[in-house]
Each structure stands twice: as C-alpha cells, then as structure tokens.
C-alpha positions in Angstrom: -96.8 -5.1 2.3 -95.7 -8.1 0.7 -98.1 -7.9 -2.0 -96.5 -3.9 -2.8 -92.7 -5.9 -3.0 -94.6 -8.7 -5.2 -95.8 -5.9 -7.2 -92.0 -4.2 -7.9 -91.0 -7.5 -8.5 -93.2 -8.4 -11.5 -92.6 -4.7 -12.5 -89.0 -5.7 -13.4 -89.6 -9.1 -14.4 -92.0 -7.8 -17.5 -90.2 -5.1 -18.2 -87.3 -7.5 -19.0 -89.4 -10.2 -20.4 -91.9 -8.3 -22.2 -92.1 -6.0 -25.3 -93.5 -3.0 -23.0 -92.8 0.0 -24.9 -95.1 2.3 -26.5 -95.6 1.4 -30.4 -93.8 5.1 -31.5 -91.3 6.4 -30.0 -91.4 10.2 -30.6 -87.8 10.9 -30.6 -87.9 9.8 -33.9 -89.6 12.7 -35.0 -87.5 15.1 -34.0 -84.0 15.5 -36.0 -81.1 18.1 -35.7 -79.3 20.2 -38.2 -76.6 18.5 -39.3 -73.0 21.6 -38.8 -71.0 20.3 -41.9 -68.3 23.3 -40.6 -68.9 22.7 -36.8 -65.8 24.6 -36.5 -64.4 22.6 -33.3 -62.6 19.7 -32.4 -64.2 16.7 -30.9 -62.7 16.9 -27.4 -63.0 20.8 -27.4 -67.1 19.4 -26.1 -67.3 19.9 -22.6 -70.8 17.7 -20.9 -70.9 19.4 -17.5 -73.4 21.1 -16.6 -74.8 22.4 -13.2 -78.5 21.9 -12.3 -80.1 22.2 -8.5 -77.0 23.4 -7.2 -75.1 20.2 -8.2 -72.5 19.9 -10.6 -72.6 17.0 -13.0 -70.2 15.2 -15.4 -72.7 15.0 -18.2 -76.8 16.2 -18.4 -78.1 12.8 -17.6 -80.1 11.6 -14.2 -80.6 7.4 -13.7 -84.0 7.9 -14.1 -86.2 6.2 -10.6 -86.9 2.1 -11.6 -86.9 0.4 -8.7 -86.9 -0.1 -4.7 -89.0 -2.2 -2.4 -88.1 -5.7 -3.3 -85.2 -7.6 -2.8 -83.5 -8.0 -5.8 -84.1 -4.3 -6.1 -80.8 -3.6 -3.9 -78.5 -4.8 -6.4 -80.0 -3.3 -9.5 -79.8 0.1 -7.5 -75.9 -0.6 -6.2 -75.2 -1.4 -10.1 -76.9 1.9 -11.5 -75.4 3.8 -8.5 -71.9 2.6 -9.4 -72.4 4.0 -13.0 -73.6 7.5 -11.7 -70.8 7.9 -9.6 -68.5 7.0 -12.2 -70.1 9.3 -14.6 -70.7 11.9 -12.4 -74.2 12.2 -12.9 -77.2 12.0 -11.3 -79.9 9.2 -10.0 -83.5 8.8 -8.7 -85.1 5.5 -7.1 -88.4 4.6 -7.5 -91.2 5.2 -5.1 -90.1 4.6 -1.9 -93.8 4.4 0.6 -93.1 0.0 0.7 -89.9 1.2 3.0 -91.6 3.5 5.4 -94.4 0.4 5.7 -91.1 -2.3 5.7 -88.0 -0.6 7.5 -86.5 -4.2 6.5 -86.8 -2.6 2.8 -84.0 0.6 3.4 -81.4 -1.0 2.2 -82.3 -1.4 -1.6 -82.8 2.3 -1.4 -80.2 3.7 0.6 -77.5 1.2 -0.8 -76.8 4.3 -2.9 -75.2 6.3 -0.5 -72.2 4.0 -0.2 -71.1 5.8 -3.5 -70.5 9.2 -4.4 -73.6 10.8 -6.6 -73.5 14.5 -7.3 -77.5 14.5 -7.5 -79.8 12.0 -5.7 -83.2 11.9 -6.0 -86.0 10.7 -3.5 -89.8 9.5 -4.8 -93.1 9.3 -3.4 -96.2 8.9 -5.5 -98.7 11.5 -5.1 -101.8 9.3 -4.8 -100.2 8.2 -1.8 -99.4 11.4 0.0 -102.5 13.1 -0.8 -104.4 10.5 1.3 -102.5 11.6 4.5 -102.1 14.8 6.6 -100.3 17.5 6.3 -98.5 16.3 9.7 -97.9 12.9 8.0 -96.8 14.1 4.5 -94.0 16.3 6.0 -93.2 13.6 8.1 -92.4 10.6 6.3 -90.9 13.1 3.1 -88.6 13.9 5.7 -87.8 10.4 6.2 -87.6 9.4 2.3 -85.2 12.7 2.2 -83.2 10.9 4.4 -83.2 7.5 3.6 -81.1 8.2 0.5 -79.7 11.7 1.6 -81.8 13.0 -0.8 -80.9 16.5 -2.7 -84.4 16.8 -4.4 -88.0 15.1 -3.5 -89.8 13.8 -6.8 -93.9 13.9 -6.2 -94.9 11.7 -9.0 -97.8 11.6 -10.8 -98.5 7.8 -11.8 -102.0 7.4 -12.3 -102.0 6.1 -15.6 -100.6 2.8 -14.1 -103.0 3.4 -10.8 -105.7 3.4 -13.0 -104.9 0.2 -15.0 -103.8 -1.9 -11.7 -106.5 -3.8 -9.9 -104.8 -2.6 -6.8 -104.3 1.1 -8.0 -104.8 4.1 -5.7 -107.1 6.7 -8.1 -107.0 9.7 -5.3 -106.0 12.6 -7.5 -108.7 15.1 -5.7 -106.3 17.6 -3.8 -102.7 16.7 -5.3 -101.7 20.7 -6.5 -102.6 22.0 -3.2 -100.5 18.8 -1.4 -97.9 19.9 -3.8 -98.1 23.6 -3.2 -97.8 22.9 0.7 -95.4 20.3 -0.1 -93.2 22.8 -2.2 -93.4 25.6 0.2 -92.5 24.0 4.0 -90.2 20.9 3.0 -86.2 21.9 3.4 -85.2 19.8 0.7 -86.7 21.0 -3.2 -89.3 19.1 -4.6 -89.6 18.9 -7.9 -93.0 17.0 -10.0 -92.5 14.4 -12.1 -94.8 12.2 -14.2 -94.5 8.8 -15.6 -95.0 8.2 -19.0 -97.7 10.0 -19.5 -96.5 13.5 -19.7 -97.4 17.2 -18.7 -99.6 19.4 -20.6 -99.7 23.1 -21.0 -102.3 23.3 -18.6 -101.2 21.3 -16.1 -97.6 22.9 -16.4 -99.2 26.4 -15.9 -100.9 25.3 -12.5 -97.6 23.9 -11.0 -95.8 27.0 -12.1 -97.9 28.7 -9.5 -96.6 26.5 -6.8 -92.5 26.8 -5.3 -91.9 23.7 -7.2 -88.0 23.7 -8.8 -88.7 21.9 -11.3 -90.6 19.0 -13.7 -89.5 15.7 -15.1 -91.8 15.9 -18.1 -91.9 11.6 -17.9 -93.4 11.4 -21.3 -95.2 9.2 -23.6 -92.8 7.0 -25.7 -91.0 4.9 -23.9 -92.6 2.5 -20.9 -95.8 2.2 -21.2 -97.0 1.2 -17.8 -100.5 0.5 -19.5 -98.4 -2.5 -21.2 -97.1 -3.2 -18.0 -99.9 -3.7 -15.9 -101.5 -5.6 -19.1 -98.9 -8.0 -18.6 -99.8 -8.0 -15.0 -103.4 -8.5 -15.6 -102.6 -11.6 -17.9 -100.8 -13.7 -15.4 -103.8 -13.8 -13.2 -106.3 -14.0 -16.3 -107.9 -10.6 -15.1 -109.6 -10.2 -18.6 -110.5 -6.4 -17.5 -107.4 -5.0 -16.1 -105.9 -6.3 -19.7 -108.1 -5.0 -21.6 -107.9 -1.6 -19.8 -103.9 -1.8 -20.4 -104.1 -2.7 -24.0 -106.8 0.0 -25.0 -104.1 3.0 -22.8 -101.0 1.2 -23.7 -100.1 4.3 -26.0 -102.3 6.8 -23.8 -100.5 10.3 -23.4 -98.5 13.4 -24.3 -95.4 12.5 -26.4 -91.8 13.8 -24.0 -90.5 16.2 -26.8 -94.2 17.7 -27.2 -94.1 17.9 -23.2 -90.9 19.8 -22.9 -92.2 22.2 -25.1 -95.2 23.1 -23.9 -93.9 22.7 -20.3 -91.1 25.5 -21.3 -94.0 27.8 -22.8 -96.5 27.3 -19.8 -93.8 28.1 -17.5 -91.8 30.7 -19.3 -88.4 28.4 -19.2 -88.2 29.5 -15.7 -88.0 25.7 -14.1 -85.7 23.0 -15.0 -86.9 20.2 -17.4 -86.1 16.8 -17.0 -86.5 15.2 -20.3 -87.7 11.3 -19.3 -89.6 9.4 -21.6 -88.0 7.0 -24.6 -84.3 8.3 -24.1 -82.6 5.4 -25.7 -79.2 6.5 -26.5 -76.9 9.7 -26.9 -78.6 11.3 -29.7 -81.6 11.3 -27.9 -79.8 13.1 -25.3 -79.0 15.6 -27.6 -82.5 16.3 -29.2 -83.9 16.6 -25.5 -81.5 19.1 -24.5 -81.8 20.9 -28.4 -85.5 21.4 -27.6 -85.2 22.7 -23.9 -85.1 20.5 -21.6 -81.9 20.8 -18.4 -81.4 17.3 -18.4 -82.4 13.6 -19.5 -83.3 10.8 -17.6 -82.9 7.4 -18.3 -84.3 4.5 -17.5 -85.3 1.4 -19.3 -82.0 1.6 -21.7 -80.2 0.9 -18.4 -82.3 -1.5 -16.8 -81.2 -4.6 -18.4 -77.1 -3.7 -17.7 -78.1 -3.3 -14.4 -79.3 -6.7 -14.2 -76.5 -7.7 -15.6 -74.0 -5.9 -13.2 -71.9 -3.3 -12.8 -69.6 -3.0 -15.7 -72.4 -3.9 -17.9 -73.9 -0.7 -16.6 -71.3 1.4 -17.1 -70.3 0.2 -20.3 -74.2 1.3 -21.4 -73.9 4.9 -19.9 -70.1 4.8 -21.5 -71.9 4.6 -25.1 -74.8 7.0 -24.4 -72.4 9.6 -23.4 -70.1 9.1 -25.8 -72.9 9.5 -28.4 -73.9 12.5 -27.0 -70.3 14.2 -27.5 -70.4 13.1 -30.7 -73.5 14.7 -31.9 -72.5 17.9 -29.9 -69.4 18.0 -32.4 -71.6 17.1 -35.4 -73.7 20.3 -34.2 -70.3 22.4 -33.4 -71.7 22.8 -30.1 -68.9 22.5 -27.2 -70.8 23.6 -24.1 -74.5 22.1 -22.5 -75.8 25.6 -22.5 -75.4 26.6 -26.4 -77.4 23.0 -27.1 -80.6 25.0 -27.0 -79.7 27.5 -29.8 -79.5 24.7 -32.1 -81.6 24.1 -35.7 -84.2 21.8 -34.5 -86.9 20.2 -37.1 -89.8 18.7 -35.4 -93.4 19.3 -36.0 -95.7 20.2 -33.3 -99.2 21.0 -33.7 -100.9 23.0 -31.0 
C-alpha cells in the first residue's frame, strides 16, 4: 500500500517538474473554418449541454488525475470547487489504493462536499480483471459510492503498466469483465483509455457491450511513457527508462480516436474527448469533430496545486475561449458544433 500512494505521489511530482508531454500535440492539426458573417452576437452562445442524464454549464469534465496519497485531497477539493462553480463535470483517478487503505477515502470523496452535476468513479481494468465476478461487483459498488458516483470509468492503462517495473500487464479477459461489468452494475460504466487512445477495432468490440460511452484518452498530451521514464531515472532503472523513452509518443492521436471511435460505433455512444485539451479552442475542435464532451486534465493540474481560485481562474479562460470560438463559428448552441467546416487530415 504505501508503495501504490508513493507511486501517485511521484506521478504528480513529475508531472509538475517534468516536460512529460508527447513531442506533437495533434490538436494542432486540426483547424476550423473561420464564419466572417457568424450572424450572432457573442452572448447569444449558450455552453450547456446535457450528457448521461446530467445537465452541465459547459461540455467539459475535470478529467481523473489523482487520489490515493495525501496531498491528493486538496488537489481534488480545489478542482472540485472549480466544477461546481462551472457547472461541469469531474473524474478522480483510480481509486483500488482506497478500498486497500479506507484511511485513503477522503482525498476521493472530498468532492462530495460540493455540488458537481457529473461525477465520475475509476478503477483500472488490469486490476478488476484479476478478481471475481463476486469481487468486481463488489468493490465497483463501493468506488460508486465512495464519491456518489453517476458513472464508473474502466480504464484501460496499460501503456503505463507496461512501462512501470511494478505494472499489472493482465489484459487477457478485460471485454468480457467489461461486458459483465456493463450489463449488472446499477450505475453506467463507461471505458476510458489513457493516453493512448481507441482504435476502430477496439471501438467496434466495446460497441457490442452495454457500455454508455468512451473517453477516447488519446495520444498527445501526457505521455505516461514520459512519466514512468522519469520514474525509472530516479532509481537508475536503466530498462524501465529506456522502455519509457522508446513509447513516450506511443499511440493513436485523440482527434484521430474520436473519429474512428464515432465510425466504429455509428455515433451511437458519447465521446469524451481527453487527450492534449489545452485551452478553449481545443474545446471547440473536439466537439467540431464529434466528440460529447472534453476532458481535461494536465492544463488544470498545476492551478490546482496552486489553490482554488487559481483553478477557477484556469477553467474561467478555457471557457471563455470556447464561447468565443463558438461566435467566431456563428455557432450558439453545443449541438450545432458538429455541423461545423472542419480541416483535418486523416489517413485511414
């Protein structure tokens, strides 16, 4: 136990100390249409939008960081302050050190001393697949309600399992875990992956399951390749680093993802759009190409060391940049952002 909270820990610390991002970021690549008659005023551009039943202020989820250490409970009050006062929603990360460490709730479930619209739970699915069915309903149940969860996240880490010395490679039997998973939990799950994105393929077998939807978690942002590199240096593990370095840019780029995500599945499930979202354009072009929402998570991670205001002074500027490329597109409602001109090249 204590060496999964030292684990979160250095997670954090790197990500703030080190350069850990993948060396493109793909939402470069993608550009709107610029409306010169947009043909509406400015605060004629309404953000709500409803997703999973919930209604939000803008299309934007806190994307899951952090949980399981300490100075984890702070980081997610501060991020949960913002997303009540944004209205939007919020995941934490993986939440298995908790059920090993009751003593560990409370930098989870300090969230539910503010009002969030969408919350979401997280569980890694090389974890759950290692248990029984008995077990995996059980303890979802009780990562439901340690945060009074609206959706379950299964995520699909094992880029960074892979890469860590102490990874947990079991992949063999994940779709069926999350078929059962889907089907005979109360609360939806939905799949999400982290930083290395879904494939065509991949979306197509999860469409068969009763998942409600996919966080696409592309390539582009984090690379957790970097950050287990960095992790691997500090303890001069010359083979975990080199592992990290040669994957650091390993996988499927998020606005490539949320394409063939939407094809595989026939738009039928919600996209989450996580992957590189730095600001409110990238909001925009995530939402142009398809995706429901965009989560967020990096971007936010240093205000939220910082504190509260600091955080929402952050998701103040991303979603004021979003209404202002919605009015530079003449688009006034969430809905219409995915009949927008769009120039991005994707190569099957």
């Amino acid at each position: 136990m204590r060496q999964t909270e030292e684990r979160k820990r250095e997670h954090i610390l790197i990500s703030l100390k080190e350069n850990v991002m993948a060396h493109h970021n793909f939402w470069d690549d993608v550009k709107l249409v610029h409306n010169a008659l947009p043909e509406i005023n400015e605060d004629d551009v309404d953000l709500s939008t409803k997703l999973f039943g919930k209604k939000l202020g803008a299309p934007i989820v806190i994307a899951g960081m952090t949980g399981g250490y300490t100075r984890a409970k702070k980081i997610n009050e501060n991020l949960a302050a913002a997303a009540e006062k944004f209205q939007i929603g919020m995941g934490v990360g993986s939440q298995r050190s908790a059920l090993e460490n009751p003593d560990l709730k409370n930098t989870y479930n300090v969230i539910n001393n503010y009002d969030i619209p969408l919350k979401i739970a997280n569980i890694g699915a090389s974890q759950i697949v290692a248990w029984d069915k008995k077990k995996i309903l059980e303890n979802t149940e009780k990562i439901v309600d340690m945060i009074n969860a609206d959706i379950l996240a299964v995520c699909l880490n094992f880029l960074q399992e892979v890469v860590q010395p102490e990874g947990e490679t079991h992949a063999k039997g994940c779709l069926k875990t999350i078929d059962m998973l889907s089907q005979e939990l109360s609360t939806p799950v939905i799949v999400k992956e982290s930083g290395a994105g879904i494939s065509y393929r991949v979306a197509k077998s999860l469409a068969k399951t009763s998942i409600a939807g996919i966080d696409v978690g592309g390539a582009g942002g984090t690379s957790f390749a970097a950050v287990e590199y960095y992790r691997a240096k500090m303890r001069n593990d010359y083979l975990h680093m080199r592992g990290g370095k040669t994957f650091w840019d390993w996988g499927i780029p998020t606005p490539r993802s949320i394409l063939e995500v939407g094809r595989a599945t026939n738009w039928r499930l919600p996209i989450i759009a996580t992957g590189g979202i730095r600001n409110g354009l990238d909001v925009a072009k995530s939402l142009a190409l398809g995706a429901s929402l965009a989560g967020i998570a990096h971007a936010l991670l240093k205000p939220a060391i910082k504190g509260k205001e600091f955080t929402v002074s952050e998701l103040n500027i991303i979603i004021k940049e979003l209404q202002m490329a919605m009015f530079l597109l003449g688009i006034d409602k969430i809905k219409k952002m995915a009949t927008v001109e769009v120039e991005y090249e994707y190569k099957e």
